[in-house]
OpenMM code with the backbone's topology and positions (N, CA, C; nanometers):
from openmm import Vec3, app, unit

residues = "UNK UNK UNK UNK UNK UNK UNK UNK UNK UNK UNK UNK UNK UNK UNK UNK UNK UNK UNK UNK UNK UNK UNK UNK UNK UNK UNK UNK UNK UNK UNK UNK UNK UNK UNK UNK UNK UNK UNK UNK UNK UNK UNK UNK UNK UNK UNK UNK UNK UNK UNK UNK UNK UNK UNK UNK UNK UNK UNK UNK UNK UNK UNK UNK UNK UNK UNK UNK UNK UNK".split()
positions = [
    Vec3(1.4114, -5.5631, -4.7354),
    Vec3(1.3588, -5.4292, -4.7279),
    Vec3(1.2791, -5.4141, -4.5996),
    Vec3(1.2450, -5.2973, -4.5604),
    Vec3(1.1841, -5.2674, -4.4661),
    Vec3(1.1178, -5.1669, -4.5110),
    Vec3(0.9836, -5.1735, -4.4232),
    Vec3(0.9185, -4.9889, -4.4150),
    Vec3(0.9590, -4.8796, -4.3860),
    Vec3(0.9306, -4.7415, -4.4084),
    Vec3(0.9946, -4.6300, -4.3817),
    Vec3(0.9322, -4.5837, -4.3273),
    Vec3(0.8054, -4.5977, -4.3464),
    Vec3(0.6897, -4.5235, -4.2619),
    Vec3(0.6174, -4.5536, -4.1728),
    Vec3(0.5958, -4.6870, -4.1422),
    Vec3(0.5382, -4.7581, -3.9944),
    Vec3(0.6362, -4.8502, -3.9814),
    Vec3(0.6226, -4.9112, -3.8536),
    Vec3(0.6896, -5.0345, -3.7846),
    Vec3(0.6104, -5.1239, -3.8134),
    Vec3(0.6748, -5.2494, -3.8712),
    Vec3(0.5974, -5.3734, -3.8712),
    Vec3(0.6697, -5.5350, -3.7654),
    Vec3(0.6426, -5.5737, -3.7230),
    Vec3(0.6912, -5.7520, -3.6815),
    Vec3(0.7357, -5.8177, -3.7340),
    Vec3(0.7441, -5.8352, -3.8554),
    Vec3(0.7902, -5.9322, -3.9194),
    Vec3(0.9596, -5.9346, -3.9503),
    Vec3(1.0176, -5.8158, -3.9406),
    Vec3(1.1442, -5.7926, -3.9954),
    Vec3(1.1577, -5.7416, -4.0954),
    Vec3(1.3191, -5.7606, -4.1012),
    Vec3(1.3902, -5.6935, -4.2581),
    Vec3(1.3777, -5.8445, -4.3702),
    Vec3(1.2890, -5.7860, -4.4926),
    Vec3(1.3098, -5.8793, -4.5627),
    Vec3(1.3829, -5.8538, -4.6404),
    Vec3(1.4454, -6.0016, -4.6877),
    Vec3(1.6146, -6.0241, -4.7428),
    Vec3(1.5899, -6.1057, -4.8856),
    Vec3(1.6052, -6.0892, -5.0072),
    Vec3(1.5904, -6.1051, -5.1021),
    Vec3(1.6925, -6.1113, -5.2079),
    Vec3(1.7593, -6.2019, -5.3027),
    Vec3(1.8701, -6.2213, -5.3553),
    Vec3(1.8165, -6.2155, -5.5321),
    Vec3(1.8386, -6.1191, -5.6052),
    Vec3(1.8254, -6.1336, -5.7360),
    Vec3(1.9758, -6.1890, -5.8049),
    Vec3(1.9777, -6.2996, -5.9140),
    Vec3(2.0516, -6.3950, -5.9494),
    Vec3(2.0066, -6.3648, -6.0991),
    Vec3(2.0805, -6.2801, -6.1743),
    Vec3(2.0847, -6.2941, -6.3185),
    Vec3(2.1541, -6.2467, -6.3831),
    Vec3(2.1174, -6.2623, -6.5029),
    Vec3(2.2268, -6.2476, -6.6691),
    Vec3(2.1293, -6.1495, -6.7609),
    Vec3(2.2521, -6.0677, -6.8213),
    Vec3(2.2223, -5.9428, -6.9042),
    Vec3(2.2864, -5.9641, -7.0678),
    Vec3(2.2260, -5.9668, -7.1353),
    Vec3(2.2615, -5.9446, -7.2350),
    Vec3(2.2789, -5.8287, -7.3530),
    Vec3(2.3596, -5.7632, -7.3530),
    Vec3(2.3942, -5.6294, -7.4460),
    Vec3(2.3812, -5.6632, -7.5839),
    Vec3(2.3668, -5.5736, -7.6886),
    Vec3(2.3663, -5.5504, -7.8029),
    Vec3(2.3785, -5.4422, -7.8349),
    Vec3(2.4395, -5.3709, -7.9698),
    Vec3(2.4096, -5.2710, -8.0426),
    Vec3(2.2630, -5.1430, -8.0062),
    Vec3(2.1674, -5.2190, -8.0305),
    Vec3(2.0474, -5.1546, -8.0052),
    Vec3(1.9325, -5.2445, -7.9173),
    Vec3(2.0013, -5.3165, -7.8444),
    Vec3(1.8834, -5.3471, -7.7229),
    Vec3(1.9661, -5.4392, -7.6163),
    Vec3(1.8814, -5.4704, -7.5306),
    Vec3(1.9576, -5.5520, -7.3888),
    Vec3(1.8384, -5.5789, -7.3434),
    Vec3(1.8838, -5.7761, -7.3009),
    Vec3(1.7746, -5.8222, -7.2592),
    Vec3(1.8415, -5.9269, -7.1213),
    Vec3(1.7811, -5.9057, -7.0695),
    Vec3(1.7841, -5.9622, -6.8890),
    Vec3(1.7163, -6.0635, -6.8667),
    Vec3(1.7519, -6.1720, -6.7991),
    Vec3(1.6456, -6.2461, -6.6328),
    Vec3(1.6773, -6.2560, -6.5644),
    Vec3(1.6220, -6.2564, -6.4486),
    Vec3(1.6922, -6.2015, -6.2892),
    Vec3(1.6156, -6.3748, -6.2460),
    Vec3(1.6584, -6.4358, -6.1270),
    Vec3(1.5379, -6.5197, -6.0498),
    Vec3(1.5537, -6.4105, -5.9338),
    Vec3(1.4540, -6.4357, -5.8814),
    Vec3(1.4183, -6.3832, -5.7016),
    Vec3(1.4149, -6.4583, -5.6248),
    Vec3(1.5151, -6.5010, -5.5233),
    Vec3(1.5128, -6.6143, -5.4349),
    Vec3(1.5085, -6.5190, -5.3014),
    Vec3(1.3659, -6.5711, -5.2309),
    Vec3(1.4266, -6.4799, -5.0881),
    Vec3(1.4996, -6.5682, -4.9764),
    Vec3(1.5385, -6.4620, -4.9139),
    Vec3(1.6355, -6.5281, -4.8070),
    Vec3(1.6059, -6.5570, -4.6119),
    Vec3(1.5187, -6.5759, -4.6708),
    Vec3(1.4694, -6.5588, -4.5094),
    Vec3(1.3060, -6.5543, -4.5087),
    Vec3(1.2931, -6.6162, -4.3536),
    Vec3(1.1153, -6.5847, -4.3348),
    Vec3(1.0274, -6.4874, -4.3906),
    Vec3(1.0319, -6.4051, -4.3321),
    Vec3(0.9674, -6.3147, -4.3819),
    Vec3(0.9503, -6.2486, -4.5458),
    Vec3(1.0533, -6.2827, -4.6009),
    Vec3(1.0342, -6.2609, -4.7371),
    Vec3(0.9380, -6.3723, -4.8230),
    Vec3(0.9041, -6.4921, -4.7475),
    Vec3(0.7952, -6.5408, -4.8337),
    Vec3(0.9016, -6.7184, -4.8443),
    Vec3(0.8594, -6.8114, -4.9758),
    Vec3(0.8684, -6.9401, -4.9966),
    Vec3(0.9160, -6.9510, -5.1869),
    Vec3(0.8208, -6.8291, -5.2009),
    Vec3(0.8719, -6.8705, -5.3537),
    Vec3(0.9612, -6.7976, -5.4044),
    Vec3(0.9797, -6.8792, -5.4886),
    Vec3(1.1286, -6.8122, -5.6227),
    Vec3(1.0304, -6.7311, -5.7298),
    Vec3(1.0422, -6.6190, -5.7667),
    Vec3(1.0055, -6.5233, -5.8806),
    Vec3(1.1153, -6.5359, -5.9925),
    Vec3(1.0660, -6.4872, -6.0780),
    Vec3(1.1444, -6.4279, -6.1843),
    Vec3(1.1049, -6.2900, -6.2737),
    Vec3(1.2302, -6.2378, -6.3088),
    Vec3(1.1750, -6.1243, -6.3873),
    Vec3(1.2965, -6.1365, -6.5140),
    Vec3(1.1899, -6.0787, -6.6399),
    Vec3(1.2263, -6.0743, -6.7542),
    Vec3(1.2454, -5.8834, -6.8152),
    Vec3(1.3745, -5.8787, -6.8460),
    Vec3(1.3509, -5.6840, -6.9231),
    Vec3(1.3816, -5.7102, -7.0541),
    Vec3(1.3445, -5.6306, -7.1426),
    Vec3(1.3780, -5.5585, -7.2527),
    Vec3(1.3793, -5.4209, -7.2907),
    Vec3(1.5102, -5.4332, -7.3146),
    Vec3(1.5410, -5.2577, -7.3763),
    Vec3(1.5781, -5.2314, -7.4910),
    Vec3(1.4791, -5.1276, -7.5513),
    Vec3(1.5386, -5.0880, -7.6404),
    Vec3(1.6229, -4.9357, -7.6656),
    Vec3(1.7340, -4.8865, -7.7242),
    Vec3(1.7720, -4.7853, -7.7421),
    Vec3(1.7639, -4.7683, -7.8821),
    Vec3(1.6654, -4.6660, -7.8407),
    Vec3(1.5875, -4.5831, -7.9628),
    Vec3(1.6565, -4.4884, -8.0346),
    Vec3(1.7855, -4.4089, -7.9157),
    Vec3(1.8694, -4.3428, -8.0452),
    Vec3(1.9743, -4.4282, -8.0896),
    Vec3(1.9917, -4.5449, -8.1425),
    Vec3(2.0513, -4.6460, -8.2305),
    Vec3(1.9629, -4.7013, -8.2893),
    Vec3(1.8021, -4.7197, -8.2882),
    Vec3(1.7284, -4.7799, -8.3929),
    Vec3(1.6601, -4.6653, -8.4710),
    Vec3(1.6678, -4.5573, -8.4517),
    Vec3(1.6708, -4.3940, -8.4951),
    Vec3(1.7445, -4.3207, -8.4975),
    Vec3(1.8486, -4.3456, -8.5581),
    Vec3(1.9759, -4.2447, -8.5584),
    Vec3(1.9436, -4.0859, -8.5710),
    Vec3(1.8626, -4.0565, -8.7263),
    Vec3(1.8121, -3.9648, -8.7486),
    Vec3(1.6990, -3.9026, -8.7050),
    Vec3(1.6355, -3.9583, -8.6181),
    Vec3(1.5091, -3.8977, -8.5265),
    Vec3(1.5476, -3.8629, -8.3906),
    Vec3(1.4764, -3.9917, -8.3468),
    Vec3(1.5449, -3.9836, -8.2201),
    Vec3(1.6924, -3.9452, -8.1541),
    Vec3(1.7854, -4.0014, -8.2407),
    Vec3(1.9462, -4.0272, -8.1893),
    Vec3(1.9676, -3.8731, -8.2174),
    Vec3(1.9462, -3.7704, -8.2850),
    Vec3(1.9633, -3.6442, -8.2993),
    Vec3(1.9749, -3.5595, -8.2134),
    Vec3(2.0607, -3.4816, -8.1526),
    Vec3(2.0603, -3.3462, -8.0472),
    Vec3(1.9479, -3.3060, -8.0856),
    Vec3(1.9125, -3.2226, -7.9182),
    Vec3(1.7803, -3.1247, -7.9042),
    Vec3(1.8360, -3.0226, -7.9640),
    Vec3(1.9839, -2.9571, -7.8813),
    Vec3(1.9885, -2.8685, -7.9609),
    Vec3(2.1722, -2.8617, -8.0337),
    Vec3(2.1946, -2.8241, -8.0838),
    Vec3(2.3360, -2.8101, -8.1476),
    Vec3(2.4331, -2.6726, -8.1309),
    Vec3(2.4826, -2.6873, -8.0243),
    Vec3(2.5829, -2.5844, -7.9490),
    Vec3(2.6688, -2.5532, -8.0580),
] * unit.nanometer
topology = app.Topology()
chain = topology.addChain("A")
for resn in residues:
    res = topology.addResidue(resn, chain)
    for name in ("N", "CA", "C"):
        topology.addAtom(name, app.Element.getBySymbol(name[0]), res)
């Protein structure tokens, strides 16, 4: 990435996310690692963890319901 709004020295930093998704019925769960690729992006490896839930499948009748019915 780079800035949009000032110039900086350091460069474009280059960053590689590496992960697996898992689907279900009513949720999906992820981990990515963060390996960067280059100087300027830094030395360490990150990680990130998601969870989702879809609320109109664990609420059919609430949530999962039209606003309105054409």
């Amino acid at each position: 990435s780079s800035p949009a709004t000032r110039p900086h020295s350091e460069g474009t930093q280059y960053l590689f996310g590496v992960g697996v998704i898992y689907l279900a019925r009513s949720y999906a769960v992820g981990v990515e690692a963060l390996i960067p690729a280059n100087g300027p992006t830094g030395r360490a490896i990150g990680a990130i963890a998601q969870l989702h839930w879809y609320f109109d499948d664990l609420f059919p009748r609430t949530l999962g319901k039209p606003v309105l019915s054409w």
